[in-house]
C-alpha positions as CSV (number, residue, x, y, z in Angstrom):
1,X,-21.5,18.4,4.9
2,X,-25.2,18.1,6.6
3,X,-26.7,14.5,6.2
4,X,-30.3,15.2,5.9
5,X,-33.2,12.1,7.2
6,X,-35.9,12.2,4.4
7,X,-38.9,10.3,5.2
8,X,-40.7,8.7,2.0
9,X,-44.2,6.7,2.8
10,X,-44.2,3.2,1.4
11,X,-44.9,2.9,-2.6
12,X,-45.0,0.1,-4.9
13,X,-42.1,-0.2,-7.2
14,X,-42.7,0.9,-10.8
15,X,-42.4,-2.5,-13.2
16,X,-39.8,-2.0,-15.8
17,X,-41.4,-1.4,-19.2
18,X,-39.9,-3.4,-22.1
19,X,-37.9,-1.3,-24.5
20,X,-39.9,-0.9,-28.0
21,X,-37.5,-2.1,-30.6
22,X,-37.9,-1.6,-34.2
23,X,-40.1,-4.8,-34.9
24,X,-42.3,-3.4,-32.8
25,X,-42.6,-0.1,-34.9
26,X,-42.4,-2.2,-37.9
27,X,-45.8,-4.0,-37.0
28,X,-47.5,-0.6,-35.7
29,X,-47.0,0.8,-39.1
30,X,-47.3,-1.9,-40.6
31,X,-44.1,-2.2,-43.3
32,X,-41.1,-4.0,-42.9
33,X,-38.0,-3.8,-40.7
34,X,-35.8,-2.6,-43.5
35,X,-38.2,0.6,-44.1
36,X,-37.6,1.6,-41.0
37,X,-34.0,1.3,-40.9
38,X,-34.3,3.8,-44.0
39,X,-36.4,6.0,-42.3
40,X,-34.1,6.0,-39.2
41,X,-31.3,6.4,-41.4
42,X,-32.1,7.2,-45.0
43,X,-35.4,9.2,-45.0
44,X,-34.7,10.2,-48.8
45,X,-35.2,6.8,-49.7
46,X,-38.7,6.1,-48.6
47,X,-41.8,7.4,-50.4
48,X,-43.6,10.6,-47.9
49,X,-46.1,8.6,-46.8
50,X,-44.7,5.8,-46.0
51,X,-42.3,7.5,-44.0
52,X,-44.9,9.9,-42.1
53,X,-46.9,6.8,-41.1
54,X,-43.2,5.0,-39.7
55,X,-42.6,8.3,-38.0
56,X,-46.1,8.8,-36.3
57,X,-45.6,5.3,-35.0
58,X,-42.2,6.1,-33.5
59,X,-44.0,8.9,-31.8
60,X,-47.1,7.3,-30.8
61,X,-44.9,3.9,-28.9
62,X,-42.2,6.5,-27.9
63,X,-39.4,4.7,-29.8
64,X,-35.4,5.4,-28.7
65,X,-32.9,4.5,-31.0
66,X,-30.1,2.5,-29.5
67,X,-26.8,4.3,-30.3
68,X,-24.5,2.8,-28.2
69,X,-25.3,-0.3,-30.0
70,X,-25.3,0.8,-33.1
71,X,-21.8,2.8,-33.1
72,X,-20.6,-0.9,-32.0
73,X,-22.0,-2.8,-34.8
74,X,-20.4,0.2,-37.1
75,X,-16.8,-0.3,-35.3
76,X,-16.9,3.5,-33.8
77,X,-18.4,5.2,-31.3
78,X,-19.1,9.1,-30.3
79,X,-18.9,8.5,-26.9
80,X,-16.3,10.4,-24.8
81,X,-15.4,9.7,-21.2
82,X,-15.1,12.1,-18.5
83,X,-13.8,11.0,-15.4
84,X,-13.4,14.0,-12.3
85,X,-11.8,14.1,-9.7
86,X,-14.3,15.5,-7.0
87,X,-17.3,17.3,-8.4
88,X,-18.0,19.0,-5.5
89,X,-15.1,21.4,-6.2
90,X,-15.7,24.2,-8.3
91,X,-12.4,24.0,-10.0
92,X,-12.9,20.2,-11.7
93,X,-16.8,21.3,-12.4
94,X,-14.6,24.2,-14.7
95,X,-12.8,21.8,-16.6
96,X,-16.0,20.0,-17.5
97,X,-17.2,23.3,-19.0
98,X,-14.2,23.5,-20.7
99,X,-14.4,20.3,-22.4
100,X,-18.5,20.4,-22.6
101,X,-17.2,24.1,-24.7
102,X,-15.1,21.9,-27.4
103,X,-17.4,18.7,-27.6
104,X,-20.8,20.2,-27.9
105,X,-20.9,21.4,-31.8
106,X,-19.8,17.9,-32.9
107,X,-21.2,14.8,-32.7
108,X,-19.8,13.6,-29.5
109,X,-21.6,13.0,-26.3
110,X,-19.7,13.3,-22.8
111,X,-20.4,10.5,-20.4
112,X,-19.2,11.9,-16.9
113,X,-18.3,10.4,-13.8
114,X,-16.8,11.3,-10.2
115,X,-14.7,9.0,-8.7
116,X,-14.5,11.4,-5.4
117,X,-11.2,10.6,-5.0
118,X,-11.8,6.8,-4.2
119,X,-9.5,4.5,-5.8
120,X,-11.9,1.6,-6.5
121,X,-14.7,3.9,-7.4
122,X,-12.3,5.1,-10.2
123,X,-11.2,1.6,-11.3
124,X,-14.6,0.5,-11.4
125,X,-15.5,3.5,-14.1
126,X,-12.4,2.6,-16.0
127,X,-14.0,-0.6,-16.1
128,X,-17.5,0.7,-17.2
129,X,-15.8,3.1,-19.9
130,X,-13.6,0.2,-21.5
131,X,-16.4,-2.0,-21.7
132,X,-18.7,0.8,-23.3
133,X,-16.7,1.1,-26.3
134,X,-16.0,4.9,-25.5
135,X,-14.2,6.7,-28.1
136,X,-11.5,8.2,-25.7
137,X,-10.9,9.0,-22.3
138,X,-10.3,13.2,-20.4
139,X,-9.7,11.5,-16.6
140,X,-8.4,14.0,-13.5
141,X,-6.4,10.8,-11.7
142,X,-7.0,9.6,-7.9
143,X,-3.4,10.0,-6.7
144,X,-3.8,6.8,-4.4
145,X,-2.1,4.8,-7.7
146,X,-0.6,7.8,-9.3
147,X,2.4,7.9,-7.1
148,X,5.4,7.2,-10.0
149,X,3.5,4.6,-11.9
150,X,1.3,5.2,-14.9
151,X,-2.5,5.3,-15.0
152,X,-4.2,1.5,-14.8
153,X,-6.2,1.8,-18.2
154,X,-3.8,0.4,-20.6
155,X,-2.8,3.5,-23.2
156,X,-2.9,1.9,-26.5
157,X,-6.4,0.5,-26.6
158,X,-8.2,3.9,-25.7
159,X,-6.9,7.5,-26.3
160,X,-6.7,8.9,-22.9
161,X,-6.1,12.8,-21.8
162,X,-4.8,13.2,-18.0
163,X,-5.5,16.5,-16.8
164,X,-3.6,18.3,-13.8
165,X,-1.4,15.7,-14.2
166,X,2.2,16.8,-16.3
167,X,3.0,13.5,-17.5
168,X,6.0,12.9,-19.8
169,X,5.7,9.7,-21.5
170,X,5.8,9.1,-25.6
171,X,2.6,7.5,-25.8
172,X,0.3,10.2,-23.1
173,X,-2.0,13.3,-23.4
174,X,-1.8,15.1,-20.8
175,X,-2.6,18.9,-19.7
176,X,-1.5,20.3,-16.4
177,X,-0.2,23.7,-14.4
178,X,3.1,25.0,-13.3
179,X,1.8,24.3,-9.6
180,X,5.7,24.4,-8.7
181,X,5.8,28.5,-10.1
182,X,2.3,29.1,-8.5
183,X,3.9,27.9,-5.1
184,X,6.6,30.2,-5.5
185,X,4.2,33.2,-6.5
186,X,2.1,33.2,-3.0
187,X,5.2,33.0,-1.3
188,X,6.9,35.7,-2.7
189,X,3.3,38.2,-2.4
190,X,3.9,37.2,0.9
191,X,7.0,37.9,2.0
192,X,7.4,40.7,-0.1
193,X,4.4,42.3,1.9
194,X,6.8,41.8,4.7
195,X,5.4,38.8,6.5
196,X,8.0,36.2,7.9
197,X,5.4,34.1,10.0
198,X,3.7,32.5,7.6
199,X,1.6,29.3,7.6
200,X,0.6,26.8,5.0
201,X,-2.7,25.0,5.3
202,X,-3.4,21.8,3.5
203,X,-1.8,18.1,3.3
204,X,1.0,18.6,0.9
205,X,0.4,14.5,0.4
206,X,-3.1,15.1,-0.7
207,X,-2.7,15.2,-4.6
208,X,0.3,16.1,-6.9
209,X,-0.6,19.7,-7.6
210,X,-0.4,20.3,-4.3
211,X,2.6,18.6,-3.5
212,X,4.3,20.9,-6.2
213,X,3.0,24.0,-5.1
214,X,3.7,23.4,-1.8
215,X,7.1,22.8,-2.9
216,X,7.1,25.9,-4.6
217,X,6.1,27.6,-1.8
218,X,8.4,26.2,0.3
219,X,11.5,27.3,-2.1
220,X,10.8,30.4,-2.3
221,X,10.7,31.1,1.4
222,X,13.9,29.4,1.9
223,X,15.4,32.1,-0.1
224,X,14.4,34.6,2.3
225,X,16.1,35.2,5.5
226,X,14.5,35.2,9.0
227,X,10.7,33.2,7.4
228,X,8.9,30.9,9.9
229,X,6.9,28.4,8.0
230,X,4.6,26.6,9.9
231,X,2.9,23.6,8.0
232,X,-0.7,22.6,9.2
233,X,-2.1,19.5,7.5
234,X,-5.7,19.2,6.7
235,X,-8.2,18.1,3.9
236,X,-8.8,20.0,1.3
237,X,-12.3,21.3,2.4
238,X,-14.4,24.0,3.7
239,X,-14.5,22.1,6.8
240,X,-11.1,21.6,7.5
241,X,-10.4,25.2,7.1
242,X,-13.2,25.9,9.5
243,X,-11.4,23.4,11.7
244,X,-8.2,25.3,11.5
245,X,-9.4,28.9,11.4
246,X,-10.7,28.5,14.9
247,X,-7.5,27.1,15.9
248,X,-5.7,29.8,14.4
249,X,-7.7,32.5,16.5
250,X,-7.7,30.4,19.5
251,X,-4.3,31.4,19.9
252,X,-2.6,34.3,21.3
253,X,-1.7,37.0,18.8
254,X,2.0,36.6,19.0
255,X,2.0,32.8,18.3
256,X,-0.4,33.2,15.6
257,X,0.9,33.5,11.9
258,X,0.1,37.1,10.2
259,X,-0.1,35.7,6.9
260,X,-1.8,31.9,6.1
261,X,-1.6,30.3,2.6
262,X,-3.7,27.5,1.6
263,X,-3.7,24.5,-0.7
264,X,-7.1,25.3,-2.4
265,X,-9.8,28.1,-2.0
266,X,-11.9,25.9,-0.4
267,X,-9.8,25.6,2.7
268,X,-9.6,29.5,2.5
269,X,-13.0,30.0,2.9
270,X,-13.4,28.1,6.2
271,X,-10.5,29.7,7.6
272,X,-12.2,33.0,6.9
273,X,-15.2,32.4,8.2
274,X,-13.9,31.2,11.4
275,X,-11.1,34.2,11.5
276,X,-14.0,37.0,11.2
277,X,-16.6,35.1,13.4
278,X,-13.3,35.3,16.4
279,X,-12.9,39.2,15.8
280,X,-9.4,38.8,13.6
281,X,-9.8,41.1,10.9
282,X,-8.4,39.9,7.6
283,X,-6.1,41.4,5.8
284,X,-5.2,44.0,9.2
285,X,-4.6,41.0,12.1
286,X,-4.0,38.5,9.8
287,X,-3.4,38.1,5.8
288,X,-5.3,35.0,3.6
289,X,-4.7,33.8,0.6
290,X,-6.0,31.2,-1.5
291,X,-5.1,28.4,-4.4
292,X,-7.2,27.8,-7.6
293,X,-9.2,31.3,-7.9
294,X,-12.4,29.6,-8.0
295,X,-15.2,32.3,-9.8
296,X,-16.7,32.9,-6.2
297,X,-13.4,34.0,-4.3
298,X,-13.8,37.9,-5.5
299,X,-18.0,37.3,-4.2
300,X,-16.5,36.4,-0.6
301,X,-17.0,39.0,2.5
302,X,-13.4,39.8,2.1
303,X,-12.1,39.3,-1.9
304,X,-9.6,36.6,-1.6
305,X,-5.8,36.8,-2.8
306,X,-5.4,34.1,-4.6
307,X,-3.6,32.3,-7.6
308,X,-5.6,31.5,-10.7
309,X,-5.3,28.3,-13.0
310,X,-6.9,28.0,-16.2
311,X,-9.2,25.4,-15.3
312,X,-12.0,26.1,-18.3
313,X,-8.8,26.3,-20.5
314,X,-7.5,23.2,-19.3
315,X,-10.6,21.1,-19.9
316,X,-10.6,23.0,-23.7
317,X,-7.4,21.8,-24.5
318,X,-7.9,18.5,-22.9
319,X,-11.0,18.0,-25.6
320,X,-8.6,19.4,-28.4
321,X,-6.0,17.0,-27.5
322,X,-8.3,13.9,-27.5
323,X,-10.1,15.3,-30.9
324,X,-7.6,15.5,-32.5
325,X,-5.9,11.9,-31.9
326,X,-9.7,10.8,-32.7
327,X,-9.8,12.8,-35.8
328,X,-6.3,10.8,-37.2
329,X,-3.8,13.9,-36.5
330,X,-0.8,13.7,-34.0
331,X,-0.8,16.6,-32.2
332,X,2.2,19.0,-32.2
333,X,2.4,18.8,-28.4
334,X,1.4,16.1,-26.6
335,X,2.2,17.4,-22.8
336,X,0.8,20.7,-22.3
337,X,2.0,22.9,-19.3
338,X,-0.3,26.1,-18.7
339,X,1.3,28.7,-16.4
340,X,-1.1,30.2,-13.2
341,X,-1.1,34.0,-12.2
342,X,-1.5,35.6,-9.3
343,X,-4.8,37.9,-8.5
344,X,-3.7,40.1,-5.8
345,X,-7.4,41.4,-3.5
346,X,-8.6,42.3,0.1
347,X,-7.5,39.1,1.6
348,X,-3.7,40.5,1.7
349,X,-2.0,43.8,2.8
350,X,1.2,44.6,4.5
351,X,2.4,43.2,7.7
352,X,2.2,45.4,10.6
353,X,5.1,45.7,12.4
């Protein structure tokens, strides 16, 4: 990532306007407090003129009702959390549509956050959505404090979804992927397209999902005779696979791997663009293939192999989950375990012996 130096010439600071309440509309129109409480919330009660003149006031000072306050003074509120993990991958930006797909006909709003993988960045919009009042909570977990222990926000007081996350407990939502069988179906394209070098690129520590399909992965080469795995740790970025693509072709062609797996697309694409910018061709001199099946990986200069998750599907039945519970029902299933597939392209072909 570029950090760009933006020079901005010297201004005066803005003074912060005061908010126009309802007295104030009350005295432009010139009725009381309580006619415009039945205009904001029980039109049919106040004569047409009345309410017209109430209503060209509202317009004319540029009056905003406060709803956050008033879904407190009623006891509810329509307010629904959305915590990501890191919005600058595609696949977390997916689940928000998919959840932004189930909320938007009703009355909830989504209040989103990224805690970029920071652990008190997270905490701290915990904090922020307890003390909001928010109806319920969809949150993709930092994995600094998800090692065995449950999330921090305390379960009973706010509904809470976890997503990517297969919890178990009794009194948890939760919505996640068979990362373990999605490890084990890379491995097997792999192998059965007779590679036995094969690397795998990412930090298996990095996140759950990605310590289960590396364990996958790892599984099912063990079941097949004569496989070299070589394990390269890196961050799950584009950079880091830039990083490692070079070092990859840096070698000479007998010590390199002919086929590299990676924890996430985006590490996929760096080691592409690295591989073709040396003179390896991909799939002929070396085979890639990718984890998530972002909507870009079949748009790259070579389509990329690569096993999908349901990430818009996710987020849906993340919302449905939390709906629900908010809507008084107990869902039939509380832990929900989607299954990935593989999506076979250009990025793969048979090793060449």
């Amino acid at each position: 990532m570029h950090n760009w130096l933006v020079s901005i010439p010297d201004f005066q600071s803005p003074k912060i306007q005061r908010r126009v309440s309802r007295g104030d509309v009350a005295a432009h129109a010139g009725v009381s407090h309580g006619t415009v409480s039945h205009v904001l919330n029980h039109p049919e009660r106040v004569r047409p003129d009345t309410r017209a003149r109430v209503e060209a006031s509202i317009a004319e000072l540029g009056f905003v009702r406060d709803e956050a306050a008033r879904h407190l003074r009623a006891g509810y509120s329509t307010t629904i959390g959305l915590m990501l993990l890191d919005a600058w991958n595609p696949s977390f930006m997916e689940i928000a549509r998919g959840v932004e797909e189930r909320t938007a006909a009703g009355p909830w709003t989504v209040l989103m956050s990224n805690s970029a993988r920071d652990t008190q960045r997270e905490l701290r919009y915990l904090r922020e959505y307890a003390e909001r009042r928010v109806a319920g909570l969809i949150v993709i977990p930092n994995d600094d404090h998800m090692s065995e222990e449950p999330h921090p926000l305390p379960h009973g007081q706010t509904p809470m979804v976890m997503v990517d996350r297969a919890e178990h407990g009794p009194d948890t939502l939760s919505v996640a992927v068979d990362d373990l069988a999605g490890g084990g179906l890379i491995a097997d394209h792999l192998t059965g397209l007779g590679h036995r070098r094969i690397a795998f690129v990412g930090d298996p520590e990095a996140a759950r999902p990605v310590r289960a399909r590396f364990a996958g992965f790892e599984q099912a080469l063990a079941a097949v005779e004569g496989v070299e795995l070589e394990v390269i740790p890196a961050p799950l970025t584009i950079d880091a696979g830039l990083e490692v693509g070079r070092e990859v072709a840096s070698r000479r062609p007998s010590q390199r791997p002919t086929a590299v797996a990676t924890a996430v697309d985006l590490i996929a694409i760096g080691v592409l663009q690295s591989l073709l910018a040396s003179g390896i061709r991909v799939p002929e001199d070396l085979s890639l293939a990718g984890y998530d099946d972002n909507p870009f990986t079949s748009q790259l200069s070579v389509p990329l192999t690569a096993v999908a998750r349901p990430h818009q599907r996710m987020g849906a039945l993340a919302a449905d989950l939390l709906l629900s519970v908010l809507n008084g029902k107990t869902p039939e299933q509380r832990h929900l375990l989607l299954q990935p597939e593989l999506v076979v392209r250009a990025s793969t072909a048979a090793h060449r012996r």
